[in-house]
KEKE-3310 file (N, C-alpha, C; in steps of 0.2 Angstrom, whole numbers, plus 5000, padded with zeros to 4 digits):
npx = (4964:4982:4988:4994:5010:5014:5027:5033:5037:5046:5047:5055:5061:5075:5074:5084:5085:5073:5062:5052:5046:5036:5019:5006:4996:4986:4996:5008:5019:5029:5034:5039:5053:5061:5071:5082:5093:5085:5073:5078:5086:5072:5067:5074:5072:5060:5062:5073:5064:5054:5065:5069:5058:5056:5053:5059:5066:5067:5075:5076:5083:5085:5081:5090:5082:5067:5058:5048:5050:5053:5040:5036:5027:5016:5021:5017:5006:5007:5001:5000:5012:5010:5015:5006:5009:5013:5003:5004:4996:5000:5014:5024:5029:5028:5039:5045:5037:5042:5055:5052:5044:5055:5064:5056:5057:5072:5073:5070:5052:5041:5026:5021:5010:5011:5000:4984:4977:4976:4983:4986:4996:4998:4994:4980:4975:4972:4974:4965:4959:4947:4945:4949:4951:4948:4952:4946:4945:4953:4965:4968:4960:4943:4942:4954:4950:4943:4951:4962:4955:4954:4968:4972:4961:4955:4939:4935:4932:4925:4928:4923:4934:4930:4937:4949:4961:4961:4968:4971:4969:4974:4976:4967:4960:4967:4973:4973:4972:4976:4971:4959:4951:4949:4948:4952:4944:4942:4926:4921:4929:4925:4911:4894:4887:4898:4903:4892:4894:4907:4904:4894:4901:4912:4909:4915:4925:4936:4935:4940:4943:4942:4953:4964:4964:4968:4982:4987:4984:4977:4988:4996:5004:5002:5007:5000:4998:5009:5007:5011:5012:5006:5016:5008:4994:4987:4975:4972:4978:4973:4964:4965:4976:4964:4959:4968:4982:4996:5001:5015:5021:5026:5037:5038:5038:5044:5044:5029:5030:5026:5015:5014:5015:5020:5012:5012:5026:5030:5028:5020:5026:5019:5020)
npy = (4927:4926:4929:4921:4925:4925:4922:4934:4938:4952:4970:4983:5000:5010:5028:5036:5046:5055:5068:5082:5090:5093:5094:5081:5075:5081:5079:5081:5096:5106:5119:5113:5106:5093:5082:5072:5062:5059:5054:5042:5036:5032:5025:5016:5009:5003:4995:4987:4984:4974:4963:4961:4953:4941:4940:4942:4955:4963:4973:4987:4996:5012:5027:5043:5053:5050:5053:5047:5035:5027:5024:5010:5001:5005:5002:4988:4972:4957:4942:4924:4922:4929:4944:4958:4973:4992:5008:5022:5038:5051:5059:5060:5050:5041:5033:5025:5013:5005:5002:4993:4983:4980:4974:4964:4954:4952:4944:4930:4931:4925:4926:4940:4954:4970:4984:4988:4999:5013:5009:5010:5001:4992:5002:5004:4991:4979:4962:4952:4933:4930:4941:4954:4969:4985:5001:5015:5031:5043:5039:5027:5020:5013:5003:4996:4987:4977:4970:4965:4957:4946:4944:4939:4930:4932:4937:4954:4969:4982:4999:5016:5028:5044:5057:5068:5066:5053:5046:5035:5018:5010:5022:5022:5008:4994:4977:4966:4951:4940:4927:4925:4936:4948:4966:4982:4999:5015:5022:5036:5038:5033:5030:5032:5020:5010:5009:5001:4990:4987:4985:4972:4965:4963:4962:4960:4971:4980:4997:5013:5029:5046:5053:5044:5040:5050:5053:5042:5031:5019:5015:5003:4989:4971:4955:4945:4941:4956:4971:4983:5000:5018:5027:5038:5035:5031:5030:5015:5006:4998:4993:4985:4977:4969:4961:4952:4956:4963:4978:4988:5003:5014:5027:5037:5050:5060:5057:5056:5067:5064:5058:5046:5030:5016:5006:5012:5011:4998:4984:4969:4952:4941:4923)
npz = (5107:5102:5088:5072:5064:5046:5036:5024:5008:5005:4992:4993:4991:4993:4997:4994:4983:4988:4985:4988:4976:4969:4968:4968:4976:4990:5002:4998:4998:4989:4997:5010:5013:5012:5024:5020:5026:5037:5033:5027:5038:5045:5036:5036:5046:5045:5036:5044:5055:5048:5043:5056:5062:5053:5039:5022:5014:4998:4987:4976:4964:4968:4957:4951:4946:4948:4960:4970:4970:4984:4986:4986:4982:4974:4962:4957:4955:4964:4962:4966:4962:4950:4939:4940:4931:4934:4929:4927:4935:4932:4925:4932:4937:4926:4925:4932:4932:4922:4928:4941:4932:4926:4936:4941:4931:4930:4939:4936:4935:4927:4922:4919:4916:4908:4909:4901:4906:4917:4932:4951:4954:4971:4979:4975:4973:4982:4992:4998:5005:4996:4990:4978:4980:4974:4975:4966:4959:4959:4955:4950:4935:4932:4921:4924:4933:4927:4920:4928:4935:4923:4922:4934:4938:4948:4958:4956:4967:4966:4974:4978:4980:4988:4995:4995:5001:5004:4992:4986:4989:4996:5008:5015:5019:5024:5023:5035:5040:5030:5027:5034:5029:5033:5037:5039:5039:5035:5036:5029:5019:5008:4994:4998:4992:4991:5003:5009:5002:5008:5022:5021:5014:5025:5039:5052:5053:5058:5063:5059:5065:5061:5065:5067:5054:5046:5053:5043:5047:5041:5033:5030:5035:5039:5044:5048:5060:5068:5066:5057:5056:5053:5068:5075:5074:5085:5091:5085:5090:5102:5099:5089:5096:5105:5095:5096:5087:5086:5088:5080:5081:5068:5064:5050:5047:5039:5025:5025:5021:5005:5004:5009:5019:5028:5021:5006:5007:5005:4994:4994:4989:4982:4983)
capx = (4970:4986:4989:5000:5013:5015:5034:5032:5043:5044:5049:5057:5066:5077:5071:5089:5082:5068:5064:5046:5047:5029:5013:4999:4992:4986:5000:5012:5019:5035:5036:5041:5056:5064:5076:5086:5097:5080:5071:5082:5086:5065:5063:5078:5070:5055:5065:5075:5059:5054:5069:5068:5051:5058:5053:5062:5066:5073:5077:5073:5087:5081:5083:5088:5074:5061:5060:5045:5050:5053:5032:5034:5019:5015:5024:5015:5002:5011:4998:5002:5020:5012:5015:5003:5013:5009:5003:5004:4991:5005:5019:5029:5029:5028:5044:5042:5032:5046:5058:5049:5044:5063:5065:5053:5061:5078:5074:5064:5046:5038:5019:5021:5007:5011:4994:4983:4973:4978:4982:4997:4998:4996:4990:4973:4974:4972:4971:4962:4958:4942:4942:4955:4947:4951:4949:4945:4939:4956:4969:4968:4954:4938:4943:4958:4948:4940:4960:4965:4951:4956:4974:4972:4958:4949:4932:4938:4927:4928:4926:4923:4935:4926:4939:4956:4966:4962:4967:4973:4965:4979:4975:4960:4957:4973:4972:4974:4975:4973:4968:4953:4947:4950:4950:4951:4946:4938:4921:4920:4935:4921:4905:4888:4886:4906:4903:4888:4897:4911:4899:4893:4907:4917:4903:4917:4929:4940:4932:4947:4940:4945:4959:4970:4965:4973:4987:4987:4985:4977:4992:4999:5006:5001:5010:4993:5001:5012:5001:5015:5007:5011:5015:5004:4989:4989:4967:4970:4984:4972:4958:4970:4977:4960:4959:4975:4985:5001:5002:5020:5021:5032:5040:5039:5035:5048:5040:5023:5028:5027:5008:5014:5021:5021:5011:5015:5033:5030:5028:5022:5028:5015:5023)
capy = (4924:4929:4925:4919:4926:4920:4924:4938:4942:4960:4975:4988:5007:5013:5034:5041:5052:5056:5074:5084:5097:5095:5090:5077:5073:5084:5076:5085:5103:5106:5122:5110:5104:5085:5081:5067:5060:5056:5050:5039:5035:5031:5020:5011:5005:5000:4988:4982:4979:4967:4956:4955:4950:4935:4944:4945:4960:4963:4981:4990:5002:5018:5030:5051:5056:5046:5052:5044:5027:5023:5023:5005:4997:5009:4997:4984:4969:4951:4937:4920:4922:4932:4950:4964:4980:4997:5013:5029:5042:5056:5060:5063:5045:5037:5028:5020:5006:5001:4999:4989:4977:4976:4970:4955:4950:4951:4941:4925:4931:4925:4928:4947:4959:4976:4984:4993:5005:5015:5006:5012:4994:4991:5006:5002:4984:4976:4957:4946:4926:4928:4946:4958:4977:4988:5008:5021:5038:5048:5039:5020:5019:5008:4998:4991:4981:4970:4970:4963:4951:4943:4940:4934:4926:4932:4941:4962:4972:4990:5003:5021:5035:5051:5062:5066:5066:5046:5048:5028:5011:5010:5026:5022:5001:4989:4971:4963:4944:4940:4922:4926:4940:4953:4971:4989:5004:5021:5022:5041:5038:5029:5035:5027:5011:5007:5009:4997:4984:4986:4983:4969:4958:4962:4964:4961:4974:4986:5005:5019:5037:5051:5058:5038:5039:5059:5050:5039:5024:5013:5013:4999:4981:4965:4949:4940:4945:4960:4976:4989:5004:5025:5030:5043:5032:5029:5025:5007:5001:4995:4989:4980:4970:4968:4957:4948:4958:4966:4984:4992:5007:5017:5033:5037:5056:5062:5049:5055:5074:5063:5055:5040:5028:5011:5001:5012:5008:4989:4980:4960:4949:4934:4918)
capz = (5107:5101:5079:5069:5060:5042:5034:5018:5004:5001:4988:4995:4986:4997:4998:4991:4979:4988:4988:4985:4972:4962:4969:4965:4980:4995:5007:4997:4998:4988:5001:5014:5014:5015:5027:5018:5030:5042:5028:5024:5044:5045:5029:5037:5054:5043:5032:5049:5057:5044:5043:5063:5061:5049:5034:5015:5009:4992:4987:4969:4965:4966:4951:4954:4942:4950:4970:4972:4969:4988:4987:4981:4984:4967:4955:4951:4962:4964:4967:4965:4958:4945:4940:4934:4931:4935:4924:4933:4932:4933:4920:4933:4941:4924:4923:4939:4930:4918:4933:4943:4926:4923:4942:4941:4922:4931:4946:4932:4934:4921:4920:4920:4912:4906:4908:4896:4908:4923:4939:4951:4958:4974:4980:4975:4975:4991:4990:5002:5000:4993:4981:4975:4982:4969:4973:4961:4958:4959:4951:4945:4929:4934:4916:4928:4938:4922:4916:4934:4935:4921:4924:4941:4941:4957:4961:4960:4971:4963:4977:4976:4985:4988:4997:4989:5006:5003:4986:4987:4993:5005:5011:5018:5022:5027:5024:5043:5038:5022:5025:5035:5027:5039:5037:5043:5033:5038:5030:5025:5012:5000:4994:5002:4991:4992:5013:5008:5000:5014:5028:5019:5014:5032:5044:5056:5051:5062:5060:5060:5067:5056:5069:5066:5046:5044:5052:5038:5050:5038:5026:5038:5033:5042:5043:5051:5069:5068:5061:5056:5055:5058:5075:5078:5073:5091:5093:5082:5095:5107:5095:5086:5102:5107:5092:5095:5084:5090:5083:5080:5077:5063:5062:5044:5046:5031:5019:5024:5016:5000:5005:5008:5026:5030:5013:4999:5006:5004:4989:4993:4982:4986:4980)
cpx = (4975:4989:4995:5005:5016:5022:5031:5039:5041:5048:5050:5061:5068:5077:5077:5089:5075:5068:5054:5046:5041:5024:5007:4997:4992:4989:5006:5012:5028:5038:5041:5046:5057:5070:5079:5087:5089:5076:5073:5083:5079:5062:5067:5077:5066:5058:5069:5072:5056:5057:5069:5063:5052:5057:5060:5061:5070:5072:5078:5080:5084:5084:5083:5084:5067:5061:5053:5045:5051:5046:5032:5031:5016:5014:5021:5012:5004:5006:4999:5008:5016:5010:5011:5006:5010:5007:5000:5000:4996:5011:5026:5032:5028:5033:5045:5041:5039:5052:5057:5046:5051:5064:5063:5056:5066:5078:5067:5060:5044:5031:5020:5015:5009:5003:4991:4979:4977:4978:4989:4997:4993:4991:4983:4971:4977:4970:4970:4961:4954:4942:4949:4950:4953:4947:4949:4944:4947:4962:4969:4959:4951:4941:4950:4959:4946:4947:4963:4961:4951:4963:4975:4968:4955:4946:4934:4931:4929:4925:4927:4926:4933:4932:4946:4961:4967:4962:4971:4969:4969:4980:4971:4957:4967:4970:4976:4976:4972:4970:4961:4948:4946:4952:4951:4950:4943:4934:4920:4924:4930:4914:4901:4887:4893:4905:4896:4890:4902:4906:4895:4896:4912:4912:4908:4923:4932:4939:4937:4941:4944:4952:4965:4968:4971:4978:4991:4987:4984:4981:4997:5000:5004:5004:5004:4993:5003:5008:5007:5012:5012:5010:5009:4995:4986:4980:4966:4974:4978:4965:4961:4973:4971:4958:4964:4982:4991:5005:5009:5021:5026:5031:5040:5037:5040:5043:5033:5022:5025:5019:5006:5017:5019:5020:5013:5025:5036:5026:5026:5022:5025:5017:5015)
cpy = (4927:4925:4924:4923:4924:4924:4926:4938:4949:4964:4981:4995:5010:5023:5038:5045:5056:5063:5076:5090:5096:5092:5088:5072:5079:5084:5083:5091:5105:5113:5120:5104:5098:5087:5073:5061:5055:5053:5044:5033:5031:5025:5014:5006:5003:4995:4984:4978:4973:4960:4955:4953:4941:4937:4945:4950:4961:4971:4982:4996:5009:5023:5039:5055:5054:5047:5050:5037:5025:5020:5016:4998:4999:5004:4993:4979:4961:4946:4930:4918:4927:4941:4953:4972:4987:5001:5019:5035:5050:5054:5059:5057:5038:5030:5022:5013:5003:4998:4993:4981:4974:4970:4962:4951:4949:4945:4934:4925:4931:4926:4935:4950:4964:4978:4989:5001:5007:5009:5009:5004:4992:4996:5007:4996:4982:4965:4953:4938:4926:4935:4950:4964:4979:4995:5010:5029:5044:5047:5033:5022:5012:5004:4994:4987:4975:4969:4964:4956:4946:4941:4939:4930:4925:4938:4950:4966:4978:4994:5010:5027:5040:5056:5062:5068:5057:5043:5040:5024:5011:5016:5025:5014:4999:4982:4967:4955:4943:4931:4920:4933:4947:4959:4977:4995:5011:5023:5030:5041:5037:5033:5028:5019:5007:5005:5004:4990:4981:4980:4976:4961:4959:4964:4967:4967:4977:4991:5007:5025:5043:5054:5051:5040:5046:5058:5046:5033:5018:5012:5010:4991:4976:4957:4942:4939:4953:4965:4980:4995:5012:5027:5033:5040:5027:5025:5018:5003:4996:4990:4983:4975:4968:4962:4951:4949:4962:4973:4985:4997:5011:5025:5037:5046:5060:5060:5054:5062:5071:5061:5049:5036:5023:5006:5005:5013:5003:4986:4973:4959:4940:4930:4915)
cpz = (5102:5092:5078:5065:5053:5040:5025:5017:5004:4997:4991:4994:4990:4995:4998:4988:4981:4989:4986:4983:4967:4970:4965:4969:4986:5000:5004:4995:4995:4991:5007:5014:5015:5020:5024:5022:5036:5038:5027:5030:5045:5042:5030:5044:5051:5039:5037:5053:5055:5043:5050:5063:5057:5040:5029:5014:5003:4992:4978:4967:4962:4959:4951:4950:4944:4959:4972:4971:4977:4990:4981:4981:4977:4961:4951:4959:4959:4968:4966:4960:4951:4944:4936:4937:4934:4928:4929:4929:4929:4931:4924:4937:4936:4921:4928:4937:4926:4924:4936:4938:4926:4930:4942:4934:4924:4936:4944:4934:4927:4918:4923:4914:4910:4905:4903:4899:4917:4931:4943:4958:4966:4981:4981:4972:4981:4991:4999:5001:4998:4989:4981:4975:4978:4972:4967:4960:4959:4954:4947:4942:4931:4925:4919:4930:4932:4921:4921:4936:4930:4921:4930:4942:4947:4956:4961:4962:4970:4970:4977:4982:4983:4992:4996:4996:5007:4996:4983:4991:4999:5008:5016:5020:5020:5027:5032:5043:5032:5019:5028:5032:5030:5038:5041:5038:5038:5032:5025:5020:5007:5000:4997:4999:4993:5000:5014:5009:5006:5019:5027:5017:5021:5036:5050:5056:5056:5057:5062:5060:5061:5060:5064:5056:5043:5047:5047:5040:5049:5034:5033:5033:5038:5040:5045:5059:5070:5063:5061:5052:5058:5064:5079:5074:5079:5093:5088:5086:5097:5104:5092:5092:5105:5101:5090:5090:5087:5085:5084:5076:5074:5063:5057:5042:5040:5026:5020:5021:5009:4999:5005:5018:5024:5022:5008:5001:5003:4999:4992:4987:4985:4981:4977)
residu = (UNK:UNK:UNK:UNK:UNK:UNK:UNK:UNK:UNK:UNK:UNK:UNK:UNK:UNK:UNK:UNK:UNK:UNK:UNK:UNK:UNK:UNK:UNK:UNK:UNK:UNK:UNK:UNK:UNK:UNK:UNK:UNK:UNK:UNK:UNK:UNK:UNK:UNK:UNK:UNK:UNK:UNK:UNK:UNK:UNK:UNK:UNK:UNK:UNK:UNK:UNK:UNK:UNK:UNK:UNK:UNK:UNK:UNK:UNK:UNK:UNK:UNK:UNK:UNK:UNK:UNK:UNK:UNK:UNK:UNK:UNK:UNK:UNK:UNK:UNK:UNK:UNK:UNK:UNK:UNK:UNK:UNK:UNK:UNK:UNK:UNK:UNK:UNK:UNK:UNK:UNK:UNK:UNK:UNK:UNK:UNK:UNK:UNK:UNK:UNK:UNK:UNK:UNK:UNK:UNK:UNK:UNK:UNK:UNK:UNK:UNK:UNK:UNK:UNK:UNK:UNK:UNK:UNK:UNK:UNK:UNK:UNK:UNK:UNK:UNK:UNK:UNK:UNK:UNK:UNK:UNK:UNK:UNK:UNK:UNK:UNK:UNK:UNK:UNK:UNK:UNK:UNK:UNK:UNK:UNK:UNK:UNK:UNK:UNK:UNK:UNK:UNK:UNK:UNK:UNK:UNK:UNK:UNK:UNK:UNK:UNK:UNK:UNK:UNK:UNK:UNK:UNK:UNK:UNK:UNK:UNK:UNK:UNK:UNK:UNK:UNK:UNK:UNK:UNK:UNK:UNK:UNK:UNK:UNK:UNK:UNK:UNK:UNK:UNK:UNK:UNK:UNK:UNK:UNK:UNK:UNK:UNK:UNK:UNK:UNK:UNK:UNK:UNK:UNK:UNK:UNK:UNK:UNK:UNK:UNK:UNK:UNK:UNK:UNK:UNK:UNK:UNK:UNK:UNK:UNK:UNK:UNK:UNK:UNK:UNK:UNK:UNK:UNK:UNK:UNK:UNK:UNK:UNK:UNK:UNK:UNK:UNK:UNK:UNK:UNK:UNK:UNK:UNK:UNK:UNK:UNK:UNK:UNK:UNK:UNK:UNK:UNK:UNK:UNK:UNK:UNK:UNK:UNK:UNK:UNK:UNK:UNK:UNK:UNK:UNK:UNK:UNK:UNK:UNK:UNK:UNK)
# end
């Protein structure tokens, strides 16, 4: 049967300064060139498609020293109206977290964190109704989780990535509904007990094939209907409507030089 749609706020940096001149992930190659304009073009159907959907979007203003700020999933994890910041593993994306902090203080967030141990937000927080999956192993610090599980107050489920092309949670598993529990991940991203655990707490889960994951096809957002996801992650279309879900797919191949599309574009801001 066909679900429901539930109405998100979201955070979203419009990709004006976005360029790739360093790397610190495998996606990026400061060889290969931005194209701006298409960039730009790309990351503007993905925040249209949203508000046609009925979707809030608020907008972060970007900053020309910081071109990975349209990766604003990064910033910080909003769960019950309340904020825990980021801390970025990398110098070169450390201002990012102050941004993102000033936003929610401008905009009367008032249980806000600043955290003491690496996290880069939502990147490797994933929340569902019953745990907070927390990855690890390349850039958020396992002392994160115990940090996050104290200031939200829900169950965090530490998982371990093992291969640095899924060098992020939302690289490698998509939350699908977040009120029944509903995932999708691709299991070679984690090591064997992580794919334990997995297999364990989502028995039902949607498995992604390594061809949709190297698309990046689980860095995908869901409304609890609508799966917005990368285009060319074309083998979870039919899985996904097979499950009553209605995939659309996104264009985001600029954005993806950076090793990022669909979630580390999208910030929720869970009231």
């Amino acid at each position: 049967m066909p679900r429901d749609a539930r109405p998100r706020r979201y955070l979203m940096c419009p990709p004006a300064h976005f360029r790739v001149t360093y790397s610190i992930n495998p996606w990026m190659d400061p060889a290969k060139p931005v194209e701006l304009p298409l960039a730009l073009a790309q990351w503007e159907d993905l925040r249209d498609r949203y508000r046609a959907l009925g979707h809030t979007v608020e907008l972060l203003t970007p900053r020309p020293d910081l071109p990975d700020m349209v990766f604003a999933a990064n910033g910080a994890t909003v769960v019950d109206g309340r904020v825990l910041g980021a801390r970025f593993a990398y110098p070169e994306r450390a201002a990012e977290a102050h941004e993102h902090l000033e936003w929610f203080r401008d905009h009367d967030y008032t249980e806000i964190h600043a955290p003491s141990h690496i996290n880069e937000g939502e990147g490797d927080f994933a929340v569902t109704s019953s745990y907070l999956l927390a990855g690890r192993g390349f850039r958020s610090s396992p002392l994160s989780h115990d940090e996050a599980q104290e200031f939200f107050g829900r169950p965090v489920i530490g998982l371990d990535l093992v291969d640095p092309r899924y060098y992020h949670l939302d690289t490698a598993l998509s939350v699908l509904d977040d009120e029944a529990d509903e995932i999708m991940y691709y299991p070679d991203a984690f090591s064997p007990g992580s794919r334990a655990v997995l297999a364990r707490l989502f028995p039902d889960a949607l498995i992604a094939g390594p061809e949709d994951a190297a698309a990046l096809g689980l860095n995908a957002v869901s409304d609890g209907r609508h799966v917005l996801l990368p285009q060319a992650a074309v083998g979870l279309y039919e899985p996904l409507r097979d499950r009553g879900y209605d995939p659309i797919g996104i264009d985001l191949g600029e954005l993806l030089k950076g090793g990022g599309s669909v979630k580390c574009c999208t910030q929720e801001l869970r009231p």
